[in-house]
C-alpha positions in Angstrom: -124.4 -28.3 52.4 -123.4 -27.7 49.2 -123.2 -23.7 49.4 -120.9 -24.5 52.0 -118.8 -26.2 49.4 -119.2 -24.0 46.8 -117.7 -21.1 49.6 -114.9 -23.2 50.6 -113.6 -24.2 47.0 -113.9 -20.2 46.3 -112.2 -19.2 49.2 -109.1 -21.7 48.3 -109.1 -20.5 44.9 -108.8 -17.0 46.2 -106.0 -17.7 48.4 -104.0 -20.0 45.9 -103.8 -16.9 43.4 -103.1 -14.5 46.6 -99.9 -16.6 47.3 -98.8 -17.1 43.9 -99.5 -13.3 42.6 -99.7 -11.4 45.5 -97.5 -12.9 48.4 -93.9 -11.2 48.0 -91.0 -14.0 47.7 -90.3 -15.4 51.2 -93.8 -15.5 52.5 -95.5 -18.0 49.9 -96.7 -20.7 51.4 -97.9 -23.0 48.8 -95.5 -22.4 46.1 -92.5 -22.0 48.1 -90.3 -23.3 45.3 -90.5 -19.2 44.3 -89.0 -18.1 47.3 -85.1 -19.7 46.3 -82.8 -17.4 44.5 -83.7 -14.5 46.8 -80.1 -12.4 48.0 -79.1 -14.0 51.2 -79.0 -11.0 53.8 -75.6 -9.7 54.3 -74.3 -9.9 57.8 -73.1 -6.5 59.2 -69.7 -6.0 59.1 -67.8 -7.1 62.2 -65.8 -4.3 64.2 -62.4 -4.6 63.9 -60.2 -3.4 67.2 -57.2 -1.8 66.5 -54.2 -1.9 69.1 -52.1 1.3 69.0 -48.4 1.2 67.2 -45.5 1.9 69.2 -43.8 4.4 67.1 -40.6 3.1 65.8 -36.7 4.6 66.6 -36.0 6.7 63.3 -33.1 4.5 60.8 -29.6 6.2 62.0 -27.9 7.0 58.9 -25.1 4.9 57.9 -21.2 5.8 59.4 -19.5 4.8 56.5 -19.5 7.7 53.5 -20.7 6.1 49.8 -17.2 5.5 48.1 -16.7 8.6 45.3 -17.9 7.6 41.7 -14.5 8.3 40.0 -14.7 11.0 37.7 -14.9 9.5 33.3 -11.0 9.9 32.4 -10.3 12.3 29.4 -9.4 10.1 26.8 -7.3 12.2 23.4 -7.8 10.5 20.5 -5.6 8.9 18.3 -3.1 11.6 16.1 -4.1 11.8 12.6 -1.7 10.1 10.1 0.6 12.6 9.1 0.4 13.1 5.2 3.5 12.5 3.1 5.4 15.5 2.7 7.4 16.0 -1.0 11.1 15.4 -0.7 13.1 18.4 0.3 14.1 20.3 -3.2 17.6 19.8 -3.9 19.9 23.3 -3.1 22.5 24.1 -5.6 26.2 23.7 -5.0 28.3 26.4 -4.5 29.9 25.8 -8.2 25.8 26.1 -9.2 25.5 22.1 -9.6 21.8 21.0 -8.5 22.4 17.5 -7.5 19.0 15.3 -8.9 16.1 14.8 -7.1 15.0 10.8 -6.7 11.6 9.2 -7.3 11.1 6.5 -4.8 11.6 2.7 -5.6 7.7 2.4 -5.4 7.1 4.4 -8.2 9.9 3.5 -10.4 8.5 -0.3 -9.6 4.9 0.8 -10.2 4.4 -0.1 -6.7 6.5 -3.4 -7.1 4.1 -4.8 -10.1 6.9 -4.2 -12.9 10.0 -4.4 -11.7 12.2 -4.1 -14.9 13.6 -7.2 -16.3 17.0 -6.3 -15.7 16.7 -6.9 -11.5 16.8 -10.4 -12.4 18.2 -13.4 -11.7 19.0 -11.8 -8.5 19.1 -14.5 -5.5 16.9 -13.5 -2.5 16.0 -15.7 0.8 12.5 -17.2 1.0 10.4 -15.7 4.4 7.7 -18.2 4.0 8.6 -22.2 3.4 7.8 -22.7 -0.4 7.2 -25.7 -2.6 9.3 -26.5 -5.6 7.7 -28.3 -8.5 9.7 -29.8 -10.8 8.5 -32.8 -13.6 7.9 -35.0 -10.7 7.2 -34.5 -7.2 8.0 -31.2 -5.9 10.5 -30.2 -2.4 10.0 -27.7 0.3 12.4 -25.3 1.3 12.5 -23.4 4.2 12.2 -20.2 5.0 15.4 -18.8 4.9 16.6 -20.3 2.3 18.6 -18.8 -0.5 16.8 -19.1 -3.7 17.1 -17.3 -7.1 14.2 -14.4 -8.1 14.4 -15.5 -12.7 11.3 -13.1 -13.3 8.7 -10.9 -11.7 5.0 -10.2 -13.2 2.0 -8.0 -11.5 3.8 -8.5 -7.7 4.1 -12.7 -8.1 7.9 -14.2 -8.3 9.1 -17.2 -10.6 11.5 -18.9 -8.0 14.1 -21.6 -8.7 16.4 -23.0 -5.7 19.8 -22.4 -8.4 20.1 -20.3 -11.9 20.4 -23.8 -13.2 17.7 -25.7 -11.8 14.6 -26.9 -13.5 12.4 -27.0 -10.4 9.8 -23.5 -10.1 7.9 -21.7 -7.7 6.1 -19.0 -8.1 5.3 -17.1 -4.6 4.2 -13.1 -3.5 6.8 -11.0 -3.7 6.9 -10.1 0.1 7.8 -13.7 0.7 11.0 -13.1 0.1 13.4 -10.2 0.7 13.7 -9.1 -3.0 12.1 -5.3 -2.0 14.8 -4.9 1.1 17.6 -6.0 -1.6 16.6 -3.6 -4.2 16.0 -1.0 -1.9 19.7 -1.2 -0.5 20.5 -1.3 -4.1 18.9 2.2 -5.2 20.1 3.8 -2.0 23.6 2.8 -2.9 23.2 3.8 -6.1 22.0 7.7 -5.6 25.1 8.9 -3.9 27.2 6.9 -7.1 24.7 8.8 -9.4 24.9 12.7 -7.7 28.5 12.1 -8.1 28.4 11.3 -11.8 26.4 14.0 -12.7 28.5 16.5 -10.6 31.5 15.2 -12.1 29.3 15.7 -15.6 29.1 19.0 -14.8 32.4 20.0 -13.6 33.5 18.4 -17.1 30.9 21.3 -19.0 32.7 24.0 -16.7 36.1 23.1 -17.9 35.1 22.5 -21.8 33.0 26.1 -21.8 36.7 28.0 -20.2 39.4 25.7 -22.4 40.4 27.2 -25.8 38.8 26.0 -28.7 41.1 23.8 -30.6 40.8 24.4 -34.3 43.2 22.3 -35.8 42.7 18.2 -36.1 44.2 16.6 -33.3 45.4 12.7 -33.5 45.9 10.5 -30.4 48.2 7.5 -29.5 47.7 4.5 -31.7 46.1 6.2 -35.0 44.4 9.2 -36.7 42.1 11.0 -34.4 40.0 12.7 -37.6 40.2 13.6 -40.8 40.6 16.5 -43.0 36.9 17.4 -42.7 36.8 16.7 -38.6 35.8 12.9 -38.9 36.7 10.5 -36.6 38.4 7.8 -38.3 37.6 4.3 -37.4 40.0 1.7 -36.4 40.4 -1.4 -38.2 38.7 -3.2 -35.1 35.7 -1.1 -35.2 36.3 1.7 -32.7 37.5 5.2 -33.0 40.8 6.0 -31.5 39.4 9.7 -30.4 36.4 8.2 -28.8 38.3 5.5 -26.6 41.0 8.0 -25.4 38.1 10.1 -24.4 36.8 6.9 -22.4 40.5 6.3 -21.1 41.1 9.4 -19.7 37.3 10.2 -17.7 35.6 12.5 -19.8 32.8 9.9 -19.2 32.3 7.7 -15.9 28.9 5.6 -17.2 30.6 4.2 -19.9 33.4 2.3 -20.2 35.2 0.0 -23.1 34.6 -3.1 -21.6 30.8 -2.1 -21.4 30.1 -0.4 -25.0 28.9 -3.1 -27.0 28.4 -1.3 -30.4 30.3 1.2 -32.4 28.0 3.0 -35.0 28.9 5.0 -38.0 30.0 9.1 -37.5 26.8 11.1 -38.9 27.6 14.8 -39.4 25.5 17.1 -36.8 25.2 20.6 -36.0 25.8 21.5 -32.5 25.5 25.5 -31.5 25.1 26.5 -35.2 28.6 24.6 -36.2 29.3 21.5 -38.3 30.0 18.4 -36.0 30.1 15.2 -35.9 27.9 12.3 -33.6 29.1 8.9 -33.2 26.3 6.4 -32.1 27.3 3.7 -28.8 25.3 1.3 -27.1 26.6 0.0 -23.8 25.6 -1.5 -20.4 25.0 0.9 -18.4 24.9 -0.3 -14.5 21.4 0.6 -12.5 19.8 -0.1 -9.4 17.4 -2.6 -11.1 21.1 -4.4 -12.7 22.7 -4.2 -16.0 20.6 -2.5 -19.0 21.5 -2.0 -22.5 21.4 1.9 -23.2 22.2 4.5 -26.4 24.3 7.5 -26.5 26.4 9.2 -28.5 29.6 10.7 -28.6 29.8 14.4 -30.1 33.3 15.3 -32.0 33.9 18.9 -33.2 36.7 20.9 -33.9 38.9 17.6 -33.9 37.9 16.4 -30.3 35.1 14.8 -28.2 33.2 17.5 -27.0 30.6 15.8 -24.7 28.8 12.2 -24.6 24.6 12.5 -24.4 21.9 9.8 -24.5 20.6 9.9 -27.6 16.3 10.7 -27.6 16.9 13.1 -24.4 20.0 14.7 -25.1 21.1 14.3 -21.2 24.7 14.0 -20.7 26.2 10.5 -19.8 27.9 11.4 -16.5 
Protein backbone atom coordinates (compact mmCIF):
# COMPACT_ATOMS: atom_id res chain seq x y z
CA UNK A 1 0.00 0.00 0.00
CA UNK A 2 2.45 2.26 0.53
CA UNK A 3 4.54 1.65 -2.72
CA UNK A 4 1.39 2.47 -4.33
CA UNK A 5 1.71 5.85 -2.65
CA UNK A 6 5.07 6.42 -3.11
CA UNK A 7 4.19 5.78 -7.28
CA UNK A 8 1.33 8.06 -7.24
CA UNK A 9 3.10 11.09 -5.40
CA UNK A 10 6.08 10.48 -8.15
CA UNK A 11 3.92 10.33 -10.94
CA UNK A 12 2.17 13.80 -9.81
CA UNK A 13 5.46 15.29 -9.29
CA UNK A 14 6.40 14.25 -12.76
CA UNK A 15 3.48 15.67 -14.35
CA UNK A 16 3.38 19.00 -12.33
CA UNK A 17 7.03 19.89 -13.69
CA UNK A 18 5.75 18.43 -17.33
CA UNK A 19 3.03 21.23 -17.35
CA UNK A 20 4.98 23.92 -15.90
CA UNK A 21 8.39 23.29 -18.09
CA UNK A 22 7.38 21.29 -20.76
CA UNK A 23 3.63 22.05 -21.78
CA UNK A 24 3.85 25.00 -24.52
CA UNK A 25 1.51 28.10 -23.35
CA UNK A 26 -2.12 27.28 -24.14
CA UNK A 27 -2.05 23.65 -23.15
CA UNK A 28 -1.14 23.92 -19.27
CA UNK A 29 -3.37 22.69 -17.33
CA UNK A 30 -2.45 23.36 -13.84
CA UNK A 31 -0.77 26.61 -14.13
CA UNK A 32 -3.01 28.10 -16.58
CA UNK A 33 -2.32 31.60 -15.29
CA UNK A 34 0.93 31.18 -17.99
CA UNK A 35 -1.20 30.70 -20.83
CA UNK A 36 -2.56 34.89 -20.78
CA UNK A 37 -0.60 37.32 -22.78
CA UNK A 38 -0.39 34.88 -25.69
CA UNK A 39 -1.13 36.93 -29.37
CA UNK A 40 -4.77 36.50 -30.03
CA UNK A 41 -5.04 34.75 -33.57
CA UNK A 42 -5.65 37.18 -36.31
CA UNK A 43 -8.80 36.59 -38.23
CA UNK A 44 -8.27 36.27 -41.97
CA UNK A 45 -8.90 39.15 -43.79
CA UNK A 46 -12.46 39.41 -45.16
CA UNK A 47 -12.92 39.58 -49.08
CA UNK A 48 -13.98 42.74 -50.13
CA UNK A 49 -16.43 42.74 -53.45
CA UNK A 50 -15.83 45.38 -55.72
CA UNK A 51 -18.79 46.66 -58.06
CA UNK A 52 -17.49 47.84 -61.48
CA UNK A 53 -17.36 51.89 -62.10
CA UNK A 54 -19.34 53.31 -64.78
CA UNK A 55 -16.81 55.29 -66.58
CA UNK A 56 -17.64 58.94 -66.38
CA UNK A 57 -18.52 61.53 -69.55
CA UNK A 58 -15.03 63.43 -70.06
CA UNK A 59 -15.33 67.48 -68.43
CA UNK A 60 -16.32 69.55 -71.79
CA UNK A 61 -14.14 72.42 -71.74
CA UNK A 62 -15.46 75.61 -70.86
CA UNK A 63 -17.28 78.05 -73.86
CA UNK A 64 -16.14 81.17 -72.56
CA UNK A 65 -12.18 82.09 -73.50
CA UNK A 66 -10.06 83.19 -70.10
CA UNK A 67 -10.22 87.08 -70.35
CA UNK A 68 -6.43 88.35 -71.77
CA UNK A 69 -4.01 89.31 -68.87
CA UNK A 70 -3.33 92.88 -70.16
CA UNK A 71 0.08 93.38 -71.14
CA UNK A 72 2.47 95.67 -67.93
CA UNK A 73 2.21 99.38 -69.58
CA UNK A 74 5.64 101.04 -70.37
CA UNK A 75 6.05 103.47 -67.89
CA UNK A 76 9.18 106.51 -68.96
CA UNK A 77 10.54 107.82 -66.09
CA UNK A 78 10.52 111.12 -64.84
CA UNK A 79 12.95 113.81 -67.03
CA UNK A 80 16.02 114.61 -65.22
CA UNK A 81 16.11 118.29 -63.76
CA UNK A 82 17.63 120.24 -66.27
CA UNK A 83 20.88 121.88 -64.86
CA UNK A 84 21.17 125.64 -64.76
CA UNK A 85 22.68 126.93 -67.77
CA UNK A 86 25.06 130.38 -67.43
CA UNK A 87 23.38 133.51 -68.61
CA UNK A 88 23.77 134.16 -72.32
CA UNK A 89 27.20 136.40 -72.65
CA UNK A 90 26.31 139.85 -73.46
CA UNK A 91 27.05 140.76 -77.52
CA UNK A 92 28.60 144.00 -78.13
CA UNK A 93 26.81 146.98 -79.72
CA UNK A 94 27.36 147.99 -82.91
CA UNK A 95 29.30 151.28 -81.54
CA UNK A 96 31.41 148.25 -79.58
CA UNK A 97 29.48 148.93 -76.18
CA UNK A 98 29.19 145.42 -74.21
CA UNK A 99 26.17 146.08 -72.06
CA UNK A 100 27.00 144.24 -68.30
CA UNK A 101 26.29 140.99 -67.44
CA UNK A 102 23.97 140.66 -63.99
CA UNK A 103 24.50 138.31 -61.10
CA UNK A 104 21.20 137.15 -59.76
CA UNK A 105 19.47 138.66 -56.69
CA UNK A 106 20.33 135.23 -54.88
CA UNK A 107 23.82 135.79 -54.93
CA UNK A 108 24.07 139.40 -54.45
CA UNK A 109 21.63 138.50 -51.16
CA UNK A 110 23.83 135.54 -50.23
CA UNK A 111 20.80 133.60 -50.90
CA UNK A 112 18.60 136.17 -49.01
CA UNK A 113 20.70 135.85 -45.59
CA UNK A 114 22.33 139.51 -46.00
CA UNK A 115 20.28 141.60 -47.67
CA UNK A 116 22.26 145.02 -47.45
CA UNK A 117 20.98 147.44 -44.99
CA UNK A 118 20.07 149.85 -47.37
CA UNK A 119 16.65 147.60 -48.67
CA UNK A 120 15.25 148.84 -45.52
CA UNK A 121 12.58 150.21 -44.06
CA UNK A 122 10.78 149.01 -47.09
CA UNK A 123 6.99 148.08 -46.30
CA UNK A 124 5.99 144.59 -47.48
CA UNK A 125 2.55 142.54 -46.82
CA UNK A 126 2.57 139.78 -44.28
CA UNK A 127 1.55 136.01 -46.06
CA UNK A 128 1.16 134.38 -42.73
CA UNK A 129 -0.92 136.14 -39.70
CA UNK A 130 1.84 137.47 -37.23
CA UNK A 131 1.87 138.59 -33.67
CA UNK A 132 3.05 142.04 -32.62
CA UNK A 133 4.69 142.37 -29.25
CA UNK A 134 4.85 145.50 -27.84
CA UNK A 135 5.55 146.37 -23.76
CA UNK A 136 2.28 144.91 -23.05
CA UNK A 137 0.17 142.43 -24.70
CA UNK A 138 0.88 141.86 -28.20
CA UNK A 139 -1.89 142.10 -31.56
CA UNK A 140 -2.26 139.92 -34.59
CA UNK A 141 -2.42 141.05 -37.91
CA UNK A 142 -3.48 139.29 -40.71
CA UNK A 143 -2.12 138.09 -43.53
CA UNK A 144 -2.24 140.56 -45.90
CA UNK A 145 -1.54 143.13 -44.08
CA UNK A 146 0.87 145.95 -44.93
CA UNK A 147 3.65 146.04 -42.51
CA UNK A 148 7.15 147.71 -42.53
CA UNK A 149 10.46 145.24 -43.12
CA UNK A 150 13.19 147.82 -40.39
CA UNK A 151 15.98 145.09 -40.63
CA UNK A 152 16.91 141.66 -41.94
CA UNK A 153 19.61 139.18 -40.31
CA UNK A 154 20.56 135.35 -41.50
CA UNK A 155 16.88 135.10 -43.54
CA UNK A 156 14.62 136.35 -40.21
CA UNK A 157 12.69 139.97 -40.51
CA UNK A 158 12.29 142.61 -37.70
CA UNK A 159 8.60 143.72 -38.50
CA UNK A 160 6.69 146.74 -37.15
CA UNK A 161 2.96 147.44 -38.39
CA UNK A 162 4.30 151.56 -39.07
CA UNK A 163 7.99 153.17 -39.36
CA UNK A 164 6.83 154.67 -36.08
CA UNK A 165 5.49 152.03 -34.07
CA UNK A 166 7.06 150.48 -31.05
CA UNK A 167 5.43 147.09 -31.44
CA UNK A 168 8.02 144.08 -33.21
CA UNK A 169 7.83 141.02 -34.88
CA UNK A 170 10.31 139.17 -36.07
CA UNK A 171 9.05 136.40 -38.81
CA UNK A 172 10.89 134.12 -41.97
CA UNK A 173 11.42 136.13 -44.67
CA UNK A 174 9.11 134.14 -47.10
CA UNK A 175 6.24 135.31 -44.86
CA UNK A 176 6.05 138.14 -46.41
CA UNK A 177 6.59 139.47 -49.99
CA UNK A 178 9.91 141.24 -49.41
CA UNK A 179 11.90 138.78 -52.10
CA UNK A 180 9.04 139.43 -54.99
CA UNK A 181 9.49 143.39 -54.11
CA UNK A 182 13.20 143.33 -54.38
CA UNK A 183 13.11 141.28 -57.22
CA UNK A 184 10.76 143.72 -59.27
CA UNK A 185 13.18 146.22 -57.94
CA UNK A 186 16.62 144.72 -59.55
CA UNK A 187 14.76 143.84 -62.74
CA UNK A 188 13.79 147.53 -63.03
CA UNK A 189 16.86 148.52 -62.26
CA UNK A 190 19.11 146.58 -65.03
CA UNK A 191 17.65 148.14 -68.03
CA UNK A 192 18.19 151.93 -65.89
CA UNK A 193 21.79 150.56 -65.38
CA UNK A 194 22.75 149.19 -69.30
CA UNK A 195 21.60 152.54 -70.13
CA UNK A 196 23.94 154.43 -67.81
CA UNK A 197 26.78 152.65 -68.70
CA UNK A 198 26.05 152.96 -72.57
CA UNK A 199 25.45 156.55 -72.10
CA UNK A 200 29.07 156.28 -70.08
CA UNK A 201 30.45 155.10 -72.90
CA UNK A 202 29.11 157.09 -75.60
CA UNK A 203 30.43 160.12 -73.31
CA UNK A 204 34.40 158.24 -73.64
CA UNK A 205 33.68 158.24 -77.52
CA UNK A 206 33.02 161.91 -77.71
CA UNK A 207 35.85 163.07 -75.13
CA UNK A 208 38.67 160.62 -77.00
CA UNK A 209 37.41 162.62 -80.81
CA UNK A 210 36.85 166.37 -79.19
CA UNK A 211 40.03 168.62 -79.33
CA UNK A 212 41.99 168.93 -76.43
CA UNK A 213 41.37 172.22 -74.76
CA UNK A 214 44.57 173.68 -73.48
CA UNK A 215 43.74 176.94 -72.18
CA UNK A 216 41.71 177.30 -68.68
CA UNK A 217 38.24 177.50 -69.22
CA UNK A 218 35.68 179.34 -66.59
CA UNK A 219 31.95 178.68 -66.40
CA UNK A 220 28.84 180.70 -65.44
CA UNK A 221 28.88 181.87 -61.90
CA UNK A 222 32.83 181.92 -61.08
CA UNK A 223 36.37 180.70 -62.04
CA UNK A 224 36.42 177.30 -63.40
CA UNK A 225 40.44 176.78 -62.53
CA UNK A 226 43.28 178.35 -61.88
CA UNK A 227 46.55 179.26 -63.40
CA UNK A 228 48.05 175.80 -62.63
CA UNK A 229 44.55 173.82 -63.77
CA UNK A 230 42.85 173.78 -60.28
CA UNK A 231 39.41 173.85 -59.76
CA UNK A 232 38.58 176.68 -57.67
CA UNK A 233 36.15 176.23 -54.92
CA UNK A 234 33.14 178.20 -54.37
CA UNK A 235 32.54 179.98 -51.21
CA UNK A 236 29.69 177.37 -50.50
CA UNK A 237 31.87 174.47 -50.83
CA UNK A 238 31.50 173.28 -54.38
CA UNK A 239 33.35 173.74 -57.53
CA UNK A 240 31.66 175.67 -60.21
CA UNK A 241 33.43 173.30 -63.04
CA UNK A 242 32.34 170.23 -61.25
CA UNK A 243 28.55 171.27 -60.95
CA UNK A 244 28.28 172.49 -64.63
CA UNK A 245 29.68 169.16 -65.48
CA UNK A 246 26.65 167.65 -63.23
CA UNK A 247 24.20 170.21 -64.88
CA UNK A 248 24.82 169.45 -68.28
CA UNK A 249 24.96 165.15 -68.16
CA UNK A 250 28.37 164.27 -68.30
CA UNK A 251 27.25 162.10 -65.40
CA UNK A 252 23.67 160.44 -64.91
CA UNK A 253 24.52 158.56 -61.16
CA UNK A 254 25.17 161.56 -59.60
CA UNK A 255 23.33 164.44 -59.12
CA UNK A 256 23.69 167.83 -56.81
CA UNK A 257 20.93 167.15 -54.79
CA UNK A 258 22.54 163.67 -54.08
CA UNK A 259 26.40 164.56 -53.46
CA UNK A 260 26.71 165.04 -49.97
CA UNK A 261 30.46 165.95 -49.66
CA UNK A 262 32.77 168.07 -51.58
CA UNK A 263 36.50 167.09 -50.89
CA UNK A 264 39.66 168.93 -51.45
CA UNK A 265 41.39 168.90 -55.45
CA UNK A 266 44.61 166.53 -55.03
CA UNK A 267 46.87 166.75 -58.01
CA UNK A 268 46.89 163.21 -60.11
CA UNK A 269 48.51 162.00 -63.11
CA UNK A 270 46.17 160.55 -65.64
CA UNK A 271 47.86 159.09 -69.08
CA UNK A 272 51.38 160.48 -68.10
CA UNK A 273 49.91 164.20 -67.63
CA UNK A 274 49.42 166.38 -64.54
CA UNK A 275 45.70 166.40 -63.48
CA UNK A 276 43.73 167.11 -61.00
CA UNK A 277 41.02 164.64 -58.82
CA UNK A 278 38.34 166.06 -56.79
CA UNK A 279 36.90 163.58 -54.10
CA UNK A 280 32.56 163.25 -53.82
CA UNK A 281 30.46 161.15 -51.81
CA UNK A 282 26.88 160.91 -52.87
CA UNK A 283 23.76 158.61 -52.70
CA UNK A 284 23.84 156.68 -55.26
CA UNK A 285 20.19 154.85 -56.01
CA UNK A 286 20.38 150.80 -56.14
CA UNK A 287 18.09 147.98 -56.22
CA UNK A 288 18.64 147.21 -52.54
CA UNK A 289 17.64 151.50 -51.96
CA UNK A 290 19.74 154.54 -51.30
CA UNK A 291 23.63 153.83 -50.45
CA UNK A 292 26.26 156.31 -49.64
CA UNK A 293 29.10 155.82 -52.42
CA UNK A 294 32.76 157.58 -53.34
CA UNK A 295 33.95 158.87 -56.58
CA UNK A 296 35.80 161.32 -57.98
CA UNK A 297 35.77 163.81 -60.46
CA UNK A 298 39.00 164.09 -62.82
CA UNK A 299 39.84 167.80 -64.17
CA UNK A 300 42.65 168.26 -66.70
CA UNK A 301 43.55 170.63 -69.20
CA UNK A 302 40.92 173.15 -67.56
CA UNK A 303 37.77 170.70 -67.74
CA UNK A 304 36.13 167.61 -66.20
CA UNK A 305 37.41 164.88 -68.07
CA UNK A 306 35.51 161.90 -66.66
CA UNK A 307 33.89 160.94 -63.03
CA UNK A 308 35.24 157.24 -61.60
CA UNK A 309 34.56 155.46 -58.28
CA UNK A 310 37.37 155.87 -56.41
CA UNK A 311 39.15 152.09 -55.30
CA UNK A 312 37.93 150.53 -58.76
CA UNK A 313 38.46 153.21 -61.10
CA UNK A 314 34.98 152.30 -63.00
CA UNK A 315 33.30 155.25 -64.44
CA UNK A 316 30.11 156.69 -62.72
CA UNK A 317 27.64 156.28 -65.68
Amino acid sequence: MKSLFLTILIIAAAFTAYDYFVAPPGEKLIFTEMNKGLPAEEPAPAVVKTEPVAPTAPVAAPTTAPAPVAAPVATTPAPMPAAPTAPAKPVAEANGFTPPSFDPIEKLTGNWLKIPATAFPRQVKLAKATLFKMSVGGSNMAAGSSVFALSASEGMLTLAPAETSTARAVAPIDDTDLKALLNAAYEGWKPLRVAQLRKAYERRLAAAKAPAVVAPTTVAGGPGVDGGGKPVRATDGTYPLLVASVRNNDVTEITLEAITFWGEAVAANVEGKPAWGVPVRFNANTVFGKIEAEAQAIVQNGRVKGWFYTGSGEEVP
